[in-house]
Chimera marker file (.cmm) of the C-alpha trace (Angstrom):
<marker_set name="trace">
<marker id="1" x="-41.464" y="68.666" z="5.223" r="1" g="1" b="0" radius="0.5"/>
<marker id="2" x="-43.667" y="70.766" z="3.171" r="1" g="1" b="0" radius="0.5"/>
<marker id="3" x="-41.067" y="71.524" z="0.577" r="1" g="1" b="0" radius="0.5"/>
<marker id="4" x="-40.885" y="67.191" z="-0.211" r="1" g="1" b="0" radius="0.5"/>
<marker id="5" x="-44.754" y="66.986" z="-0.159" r="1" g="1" b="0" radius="0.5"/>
<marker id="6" x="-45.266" y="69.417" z="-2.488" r="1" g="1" b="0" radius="0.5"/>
<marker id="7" x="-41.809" y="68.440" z="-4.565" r="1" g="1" b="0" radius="0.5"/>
<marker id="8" x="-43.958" y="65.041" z="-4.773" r="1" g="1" b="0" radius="0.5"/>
<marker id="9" x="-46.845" y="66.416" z="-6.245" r="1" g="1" b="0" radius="0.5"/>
<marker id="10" x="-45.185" y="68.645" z="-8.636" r="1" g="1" b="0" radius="0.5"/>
<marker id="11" x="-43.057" y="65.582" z="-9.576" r="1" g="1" b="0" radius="0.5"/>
<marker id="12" x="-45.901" y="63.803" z="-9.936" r="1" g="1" b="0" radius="0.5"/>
<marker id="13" x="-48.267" y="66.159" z="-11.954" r="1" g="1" b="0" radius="0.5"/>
<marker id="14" x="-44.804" y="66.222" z="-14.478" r="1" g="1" b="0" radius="0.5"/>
<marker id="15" x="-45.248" y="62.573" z="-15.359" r="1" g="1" b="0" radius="0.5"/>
<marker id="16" x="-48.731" y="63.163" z="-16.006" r="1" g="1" b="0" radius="0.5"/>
<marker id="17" x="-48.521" y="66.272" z="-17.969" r="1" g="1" b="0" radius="0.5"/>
<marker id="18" x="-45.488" y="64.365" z="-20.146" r="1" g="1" b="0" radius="0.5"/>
<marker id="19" x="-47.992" y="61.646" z="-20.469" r="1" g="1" b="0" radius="0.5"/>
<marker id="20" x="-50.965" y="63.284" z="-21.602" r="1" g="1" b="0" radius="0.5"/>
<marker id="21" x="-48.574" y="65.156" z="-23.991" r="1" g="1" b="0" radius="0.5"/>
<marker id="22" x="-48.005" y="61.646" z="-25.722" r="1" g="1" b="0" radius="0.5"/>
<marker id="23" x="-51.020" y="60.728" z="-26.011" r="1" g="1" b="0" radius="0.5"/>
<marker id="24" x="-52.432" y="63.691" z="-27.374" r="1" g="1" b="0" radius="0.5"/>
<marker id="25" x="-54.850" y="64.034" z="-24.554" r="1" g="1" b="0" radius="0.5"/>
<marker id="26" x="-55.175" y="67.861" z="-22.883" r="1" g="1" b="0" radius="0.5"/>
<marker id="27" x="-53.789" y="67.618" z="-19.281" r="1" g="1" b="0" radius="0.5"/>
<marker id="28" x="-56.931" y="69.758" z="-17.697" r="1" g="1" b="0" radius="0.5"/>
<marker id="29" x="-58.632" y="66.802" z="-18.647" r="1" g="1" b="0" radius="0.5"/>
<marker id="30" x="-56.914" y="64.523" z="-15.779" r="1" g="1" b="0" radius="0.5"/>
<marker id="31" x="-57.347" y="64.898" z="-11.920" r="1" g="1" b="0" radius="0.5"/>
<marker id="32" x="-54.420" y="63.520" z="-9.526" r="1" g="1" b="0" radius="0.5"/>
<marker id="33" x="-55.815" y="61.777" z="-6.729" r="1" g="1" b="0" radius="0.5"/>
<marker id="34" x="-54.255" y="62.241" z="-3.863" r="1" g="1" b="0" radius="0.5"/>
<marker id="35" x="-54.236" y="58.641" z="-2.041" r="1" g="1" b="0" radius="0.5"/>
<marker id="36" x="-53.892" y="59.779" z="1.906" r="1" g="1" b="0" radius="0.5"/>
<marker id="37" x="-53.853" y="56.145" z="3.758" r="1" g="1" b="0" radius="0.5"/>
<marker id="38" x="-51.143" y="56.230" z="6.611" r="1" g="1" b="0" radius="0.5"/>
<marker id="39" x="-50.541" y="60.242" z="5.947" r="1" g="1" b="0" radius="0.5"/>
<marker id="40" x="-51.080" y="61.980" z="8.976" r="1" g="1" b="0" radius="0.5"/>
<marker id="41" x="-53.517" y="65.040" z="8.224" r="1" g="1" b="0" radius="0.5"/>
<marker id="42" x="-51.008" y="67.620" z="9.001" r="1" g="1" b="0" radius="0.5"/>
<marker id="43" x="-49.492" y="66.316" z="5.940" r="1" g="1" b="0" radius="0.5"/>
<marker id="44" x="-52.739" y="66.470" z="4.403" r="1" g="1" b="0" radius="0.5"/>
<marker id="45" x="-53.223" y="70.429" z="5.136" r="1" g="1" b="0" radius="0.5"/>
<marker id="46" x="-50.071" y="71.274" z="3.336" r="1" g="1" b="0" radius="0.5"/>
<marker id="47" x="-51.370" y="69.550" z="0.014" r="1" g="1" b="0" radius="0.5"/>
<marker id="48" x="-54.742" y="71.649" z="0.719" r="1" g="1" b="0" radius="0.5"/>
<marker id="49" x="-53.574" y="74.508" z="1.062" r="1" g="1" b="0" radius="0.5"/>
<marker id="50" x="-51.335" y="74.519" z="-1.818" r="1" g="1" b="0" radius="0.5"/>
<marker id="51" x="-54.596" y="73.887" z="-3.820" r="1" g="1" b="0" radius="0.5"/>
<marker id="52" x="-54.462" y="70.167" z="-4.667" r="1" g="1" b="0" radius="0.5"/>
<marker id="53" x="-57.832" y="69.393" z="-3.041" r="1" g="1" b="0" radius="0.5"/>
<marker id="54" x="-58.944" y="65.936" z="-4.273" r="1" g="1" b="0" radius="0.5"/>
<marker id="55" x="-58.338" y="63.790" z="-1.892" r="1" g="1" b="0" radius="0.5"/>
<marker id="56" x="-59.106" y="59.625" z="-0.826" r="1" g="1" b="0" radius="0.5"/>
<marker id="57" x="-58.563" y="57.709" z="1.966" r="1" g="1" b="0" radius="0.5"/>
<marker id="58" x="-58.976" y="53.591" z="1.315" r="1" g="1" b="0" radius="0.5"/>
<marker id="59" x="-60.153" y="52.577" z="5.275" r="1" g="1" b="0" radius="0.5"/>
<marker id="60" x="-63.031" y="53.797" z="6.770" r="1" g="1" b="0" radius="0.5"/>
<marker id="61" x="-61.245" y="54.041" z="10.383" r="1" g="1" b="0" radius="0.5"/>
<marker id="62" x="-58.548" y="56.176" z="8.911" r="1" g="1" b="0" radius="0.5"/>
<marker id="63" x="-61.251" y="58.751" z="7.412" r="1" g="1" b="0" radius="0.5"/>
<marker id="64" x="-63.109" y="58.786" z="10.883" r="1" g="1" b="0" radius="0.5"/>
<marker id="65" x="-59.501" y="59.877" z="12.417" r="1" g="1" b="0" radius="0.5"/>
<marker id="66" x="-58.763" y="62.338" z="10.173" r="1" g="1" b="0" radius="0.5"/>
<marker id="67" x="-62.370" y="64.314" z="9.617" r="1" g="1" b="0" radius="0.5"/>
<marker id="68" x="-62.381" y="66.361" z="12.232" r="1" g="1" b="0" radius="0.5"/>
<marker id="69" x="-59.020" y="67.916" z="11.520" r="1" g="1" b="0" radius="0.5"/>
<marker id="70" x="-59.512" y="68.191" z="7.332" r="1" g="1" b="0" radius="0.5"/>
<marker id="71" x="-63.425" y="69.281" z="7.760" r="1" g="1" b="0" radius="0.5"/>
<marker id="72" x="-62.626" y="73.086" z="7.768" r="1" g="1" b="0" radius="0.5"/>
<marker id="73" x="-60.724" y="73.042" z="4.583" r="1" g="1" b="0" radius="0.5"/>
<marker id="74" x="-62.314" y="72.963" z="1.160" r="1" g="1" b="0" radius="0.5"/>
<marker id="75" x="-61.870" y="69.514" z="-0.814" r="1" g="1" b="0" radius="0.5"/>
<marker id="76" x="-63.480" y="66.657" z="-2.142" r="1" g="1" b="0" radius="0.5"/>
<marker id="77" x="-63.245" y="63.599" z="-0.972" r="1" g="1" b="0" radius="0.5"/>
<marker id="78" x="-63.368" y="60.317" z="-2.193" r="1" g="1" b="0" radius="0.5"/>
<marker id="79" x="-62.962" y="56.613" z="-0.957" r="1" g="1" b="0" radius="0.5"/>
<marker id="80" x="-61.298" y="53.886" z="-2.624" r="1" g="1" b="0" radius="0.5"/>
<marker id="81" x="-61.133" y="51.064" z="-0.387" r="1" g="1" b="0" radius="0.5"/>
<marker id="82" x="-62.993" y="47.951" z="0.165" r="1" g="1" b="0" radius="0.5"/>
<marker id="83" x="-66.584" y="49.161" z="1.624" r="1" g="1" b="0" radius="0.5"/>
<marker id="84" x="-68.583" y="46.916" z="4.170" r="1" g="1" b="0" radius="0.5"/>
<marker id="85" x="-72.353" y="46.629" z="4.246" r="1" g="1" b="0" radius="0.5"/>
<marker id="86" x="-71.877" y="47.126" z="7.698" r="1" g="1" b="0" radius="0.5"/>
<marker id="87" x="-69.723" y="50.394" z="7.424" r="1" g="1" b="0" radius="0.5"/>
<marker id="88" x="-72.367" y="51.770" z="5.287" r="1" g="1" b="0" radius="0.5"/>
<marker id="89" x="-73.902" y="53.885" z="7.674" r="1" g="1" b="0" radius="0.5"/>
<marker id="90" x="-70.527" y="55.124" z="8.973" r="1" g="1" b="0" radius="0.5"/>
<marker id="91" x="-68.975" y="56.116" z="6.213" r="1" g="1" b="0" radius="0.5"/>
<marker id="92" x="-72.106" y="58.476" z="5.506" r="1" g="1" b="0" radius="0.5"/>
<marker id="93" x="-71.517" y="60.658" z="8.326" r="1" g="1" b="0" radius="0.5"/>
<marker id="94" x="-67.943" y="62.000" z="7.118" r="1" g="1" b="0" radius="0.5"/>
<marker id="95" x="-69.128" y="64.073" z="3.924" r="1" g="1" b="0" radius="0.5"/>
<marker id="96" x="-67.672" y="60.944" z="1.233" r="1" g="1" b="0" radius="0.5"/>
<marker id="97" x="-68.287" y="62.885" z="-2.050" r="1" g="1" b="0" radius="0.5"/>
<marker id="98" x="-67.594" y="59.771" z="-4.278" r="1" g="1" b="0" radius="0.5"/>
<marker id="99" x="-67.552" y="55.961" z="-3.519" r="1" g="1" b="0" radius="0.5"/>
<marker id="100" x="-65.148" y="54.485" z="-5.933" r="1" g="1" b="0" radius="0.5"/>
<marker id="101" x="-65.164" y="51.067" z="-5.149" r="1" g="1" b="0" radius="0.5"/>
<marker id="102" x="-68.678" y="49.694" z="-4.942" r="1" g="1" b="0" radius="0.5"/>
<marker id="103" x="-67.923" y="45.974" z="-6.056" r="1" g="1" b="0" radius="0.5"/>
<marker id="104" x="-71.602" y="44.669" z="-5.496" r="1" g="1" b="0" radius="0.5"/>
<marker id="105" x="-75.241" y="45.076" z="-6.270" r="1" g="1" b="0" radius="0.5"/>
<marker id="106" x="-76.394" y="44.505" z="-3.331" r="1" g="1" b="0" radius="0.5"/>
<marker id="107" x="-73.817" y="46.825" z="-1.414" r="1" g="1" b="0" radius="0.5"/>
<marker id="108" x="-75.234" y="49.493" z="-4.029" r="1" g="1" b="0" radius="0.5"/>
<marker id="109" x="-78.907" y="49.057" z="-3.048" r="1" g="1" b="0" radius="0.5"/>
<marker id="110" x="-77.992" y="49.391" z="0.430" r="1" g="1" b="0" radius="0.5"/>
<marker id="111" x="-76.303" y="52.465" z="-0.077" r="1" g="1" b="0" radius="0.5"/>
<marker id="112" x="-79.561" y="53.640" z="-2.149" r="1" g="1" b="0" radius="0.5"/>
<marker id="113" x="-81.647" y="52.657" z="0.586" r="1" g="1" b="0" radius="0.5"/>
<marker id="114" x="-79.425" y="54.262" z="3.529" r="1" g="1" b="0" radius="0.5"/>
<marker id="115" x="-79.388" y="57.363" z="1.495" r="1" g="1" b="0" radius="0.5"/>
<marker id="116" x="-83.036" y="57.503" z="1.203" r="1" g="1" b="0" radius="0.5"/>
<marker id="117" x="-83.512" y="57.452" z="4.663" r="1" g="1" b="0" radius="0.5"/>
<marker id="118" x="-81.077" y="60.146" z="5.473" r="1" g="1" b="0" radius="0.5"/>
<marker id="119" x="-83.009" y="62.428" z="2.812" r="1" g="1" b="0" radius="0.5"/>
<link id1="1" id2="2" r="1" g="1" b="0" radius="0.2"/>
<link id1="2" id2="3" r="1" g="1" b="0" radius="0.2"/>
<link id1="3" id2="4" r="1" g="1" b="0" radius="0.2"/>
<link id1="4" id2="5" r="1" g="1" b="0" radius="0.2"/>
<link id1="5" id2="6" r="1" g="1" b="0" radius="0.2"/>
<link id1="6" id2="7" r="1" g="1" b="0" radius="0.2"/>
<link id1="7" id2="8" r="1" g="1" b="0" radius="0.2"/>
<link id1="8" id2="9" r="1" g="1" b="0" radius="0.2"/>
<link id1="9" id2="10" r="1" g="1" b="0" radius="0.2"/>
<link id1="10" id2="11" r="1" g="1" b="0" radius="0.2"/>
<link id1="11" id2="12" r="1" g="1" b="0" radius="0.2"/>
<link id1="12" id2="13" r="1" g="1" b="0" radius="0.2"/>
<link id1="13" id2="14" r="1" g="1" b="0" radius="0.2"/>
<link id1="14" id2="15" r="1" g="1" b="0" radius="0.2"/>
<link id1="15" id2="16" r="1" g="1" b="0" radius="0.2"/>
<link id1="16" id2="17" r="1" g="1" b="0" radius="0.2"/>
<link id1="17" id2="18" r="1" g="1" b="0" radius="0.2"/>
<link id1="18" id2="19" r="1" g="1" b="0" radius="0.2"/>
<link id1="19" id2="20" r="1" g="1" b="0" radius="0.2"/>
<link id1="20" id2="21" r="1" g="1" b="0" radius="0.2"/>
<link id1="21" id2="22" r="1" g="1" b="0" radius="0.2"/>
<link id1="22" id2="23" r="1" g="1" b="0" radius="0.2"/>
<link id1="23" id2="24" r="1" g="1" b="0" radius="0.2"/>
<link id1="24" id2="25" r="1" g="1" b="0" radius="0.2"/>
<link id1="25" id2="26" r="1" g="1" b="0" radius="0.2"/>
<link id1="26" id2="27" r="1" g="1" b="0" radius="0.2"/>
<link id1="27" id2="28" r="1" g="1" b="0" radius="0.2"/>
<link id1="28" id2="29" r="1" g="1" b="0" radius="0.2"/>
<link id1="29" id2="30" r="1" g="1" b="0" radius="0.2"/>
<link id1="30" id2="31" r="1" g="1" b="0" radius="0.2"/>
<link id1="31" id2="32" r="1" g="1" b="0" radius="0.2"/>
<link id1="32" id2="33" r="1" g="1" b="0" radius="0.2"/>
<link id1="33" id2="34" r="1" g="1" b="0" radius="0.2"/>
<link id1="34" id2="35" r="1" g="1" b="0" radius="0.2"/>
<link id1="35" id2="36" r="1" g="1" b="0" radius="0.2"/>
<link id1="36" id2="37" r="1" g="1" b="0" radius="0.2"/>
<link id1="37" id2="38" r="1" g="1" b="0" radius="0.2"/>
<link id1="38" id2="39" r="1" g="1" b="0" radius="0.2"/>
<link id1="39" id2="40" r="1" g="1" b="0" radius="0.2"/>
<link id1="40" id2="41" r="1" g="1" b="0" radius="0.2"/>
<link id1="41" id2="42" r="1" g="1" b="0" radius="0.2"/>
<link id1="42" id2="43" r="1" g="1" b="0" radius="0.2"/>
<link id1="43" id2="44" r="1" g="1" b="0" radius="0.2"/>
<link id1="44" id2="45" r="1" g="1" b="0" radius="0.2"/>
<link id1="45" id2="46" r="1" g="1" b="0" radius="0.2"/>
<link id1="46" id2="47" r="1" g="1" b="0" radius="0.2"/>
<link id1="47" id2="48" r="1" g="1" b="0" radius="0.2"/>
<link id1="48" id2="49" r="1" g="1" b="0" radius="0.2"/>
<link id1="49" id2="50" r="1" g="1" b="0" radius="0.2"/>
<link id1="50" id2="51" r="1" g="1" b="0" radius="0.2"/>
<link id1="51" id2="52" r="1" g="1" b="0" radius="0.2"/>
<link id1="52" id2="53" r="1" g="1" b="0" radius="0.2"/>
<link id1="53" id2="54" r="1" g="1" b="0" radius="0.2"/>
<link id1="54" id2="55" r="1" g="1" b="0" radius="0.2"/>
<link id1="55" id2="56" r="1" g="1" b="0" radius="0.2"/>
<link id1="56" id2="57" r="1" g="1" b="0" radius="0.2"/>
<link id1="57" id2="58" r="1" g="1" b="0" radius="0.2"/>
<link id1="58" id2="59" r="1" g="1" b="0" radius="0.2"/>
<link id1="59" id2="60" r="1" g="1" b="0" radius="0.2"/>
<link id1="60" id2="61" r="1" g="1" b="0" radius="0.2"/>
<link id1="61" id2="62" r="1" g="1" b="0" radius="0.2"/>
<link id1="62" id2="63" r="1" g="1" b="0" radius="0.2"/>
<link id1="63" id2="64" r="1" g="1" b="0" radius="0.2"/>
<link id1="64" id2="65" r="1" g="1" b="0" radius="0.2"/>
<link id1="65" id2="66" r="1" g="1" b="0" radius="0.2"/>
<link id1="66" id2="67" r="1" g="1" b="0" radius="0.2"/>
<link id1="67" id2="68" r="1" g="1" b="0" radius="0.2"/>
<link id1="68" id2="69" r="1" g="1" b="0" radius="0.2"/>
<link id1="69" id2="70" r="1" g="1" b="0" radius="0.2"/>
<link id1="70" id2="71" r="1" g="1" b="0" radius="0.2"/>
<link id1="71" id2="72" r="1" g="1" b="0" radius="0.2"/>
<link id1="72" id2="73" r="1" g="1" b="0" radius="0.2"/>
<link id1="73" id2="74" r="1" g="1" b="0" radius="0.2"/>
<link id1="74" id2="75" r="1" g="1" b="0" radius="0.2"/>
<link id1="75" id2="76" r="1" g="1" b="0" radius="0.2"/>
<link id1="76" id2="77" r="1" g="1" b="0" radius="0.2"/>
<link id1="77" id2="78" r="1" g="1" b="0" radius="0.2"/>
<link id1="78" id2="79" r="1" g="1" b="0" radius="0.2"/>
<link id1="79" id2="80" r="1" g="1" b="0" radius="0.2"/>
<link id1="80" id2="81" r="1" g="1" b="0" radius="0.2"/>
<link id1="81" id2="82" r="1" g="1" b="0" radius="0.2"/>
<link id1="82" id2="83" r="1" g="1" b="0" radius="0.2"/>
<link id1="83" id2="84" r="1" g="1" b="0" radius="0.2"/>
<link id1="84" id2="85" r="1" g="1" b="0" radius="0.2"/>
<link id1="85" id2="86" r="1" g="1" b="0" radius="0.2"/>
<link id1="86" id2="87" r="1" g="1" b="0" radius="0.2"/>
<link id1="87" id2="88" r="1" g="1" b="0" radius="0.2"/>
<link id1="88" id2="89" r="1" g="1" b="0" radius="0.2"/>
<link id1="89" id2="90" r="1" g="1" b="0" radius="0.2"/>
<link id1="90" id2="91" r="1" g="1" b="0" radius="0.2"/>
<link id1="91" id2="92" r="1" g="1" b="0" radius="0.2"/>
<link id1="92" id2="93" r="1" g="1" b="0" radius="0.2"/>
<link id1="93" id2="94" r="1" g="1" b="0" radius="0.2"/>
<link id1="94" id2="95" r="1" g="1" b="0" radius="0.2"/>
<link id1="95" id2="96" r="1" g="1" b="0" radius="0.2"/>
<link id1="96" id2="97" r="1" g="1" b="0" radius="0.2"/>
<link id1="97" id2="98" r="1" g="1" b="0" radius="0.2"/>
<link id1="98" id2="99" r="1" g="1" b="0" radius="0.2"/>
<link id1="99" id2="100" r="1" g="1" b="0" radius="0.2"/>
<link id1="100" id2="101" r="1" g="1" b="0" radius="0.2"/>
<link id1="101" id2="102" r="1" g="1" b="0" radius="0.2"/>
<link id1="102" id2="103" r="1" g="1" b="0" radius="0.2"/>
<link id1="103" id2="104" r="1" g="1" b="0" radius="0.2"/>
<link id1="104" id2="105" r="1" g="1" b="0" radius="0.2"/>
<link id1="105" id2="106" r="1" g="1" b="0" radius="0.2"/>
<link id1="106" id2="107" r="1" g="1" b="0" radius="0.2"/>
<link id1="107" id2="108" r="1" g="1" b="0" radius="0.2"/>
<link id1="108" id2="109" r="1" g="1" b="0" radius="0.2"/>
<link id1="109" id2="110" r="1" g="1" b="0" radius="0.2"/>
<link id1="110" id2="111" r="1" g="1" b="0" radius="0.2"/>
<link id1="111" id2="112" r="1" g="1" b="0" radius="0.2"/>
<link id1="112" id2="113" r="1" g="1" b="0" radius="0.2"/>
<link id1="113" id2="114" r="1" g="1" b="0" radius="0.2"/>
<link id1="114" id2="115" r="1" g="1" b="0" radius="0.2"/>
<link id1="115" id2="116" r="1" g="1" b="0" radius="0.2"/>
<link id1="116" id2="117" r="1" g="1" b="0" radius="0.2"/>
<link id1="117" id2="118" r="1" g="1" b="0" radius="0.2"/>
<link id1="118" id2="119" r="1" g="1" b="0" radius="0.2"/>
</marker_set>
C-alpha cells in the first residue's frame, strides 16, 4: 500500500515537473495538493510522513473524522469544498489553514465576523 501511494505522488510530481519544464516556469514554484476526500487517514500518514504535507479535504464531515488522527503530524491544511454559513463555526475548530472556496460576500463577512469573536 505505501509503495502505490507514494508511486502516485512521485508519478504525479513527474507530470508537473515535465510541465513546468515547458513552460519555462521553475518547479519550486508549484505546490501539489494533495486532495484527501474518501482516503482513509492511514493513507493520509504515509503521504505525511514521506514529507508531502499539504493537504485538503472538500466536506466538512470528512475533516471532523479525520482530525483527531492527522492532528499530531505537521501539515497544512486546506479546504476546497462547498462551505455553508452554517458550517462556519465548525469548520473553525479543526485548525483549516486556508479556505479555498469562499464563493460569496456574505459567507466572507461571516467568516470575518466568527473570527473576530474567536480572537
Amino acid at each position: 500500500m505505501n509503495e502505490g501511494i507514494l508511486q502516485n505522488i512521485i508519478s504525479i510530481q513527474e507530470r508537473i515537473n515535465h510541465a513546468c519544464l515547458k513552460s519555462n516556469r521553475n518547479p519550486d514554484e508549484v505546490k501539489l495538493l494533495l486532495a484527501t476526500k474518501t482516503v482513509s487517514p492511514q493513507r493520509i500518514k504515509i503521504a505525511l510522513q514521506a514529507g508531502h504535507t499539504l493537504i485538503a479535504e472538500n466536506k466538512v464531515q470528512e475533516l471532523k473524522e479525520k482530525y483527531s488522527a492527522l492532528k499530531e503530524i505537521s501539515h497544512t491544511n486546506h479546504f476546497i469544498g462547498h462551505l455553508q454559513t452554517n458550517k462556519i463555526k465548525e469548520i473553525l475548530r479543526y485548525d483549516v489553514d486556508c479556505i479555498q472556496s469562499l464563493d460569496r460576500i456574505d459567507l466572507a463577512e461571516k467568516l470575518q465576523q466568527r473570527l473576530a469573536y474567536e480572537e
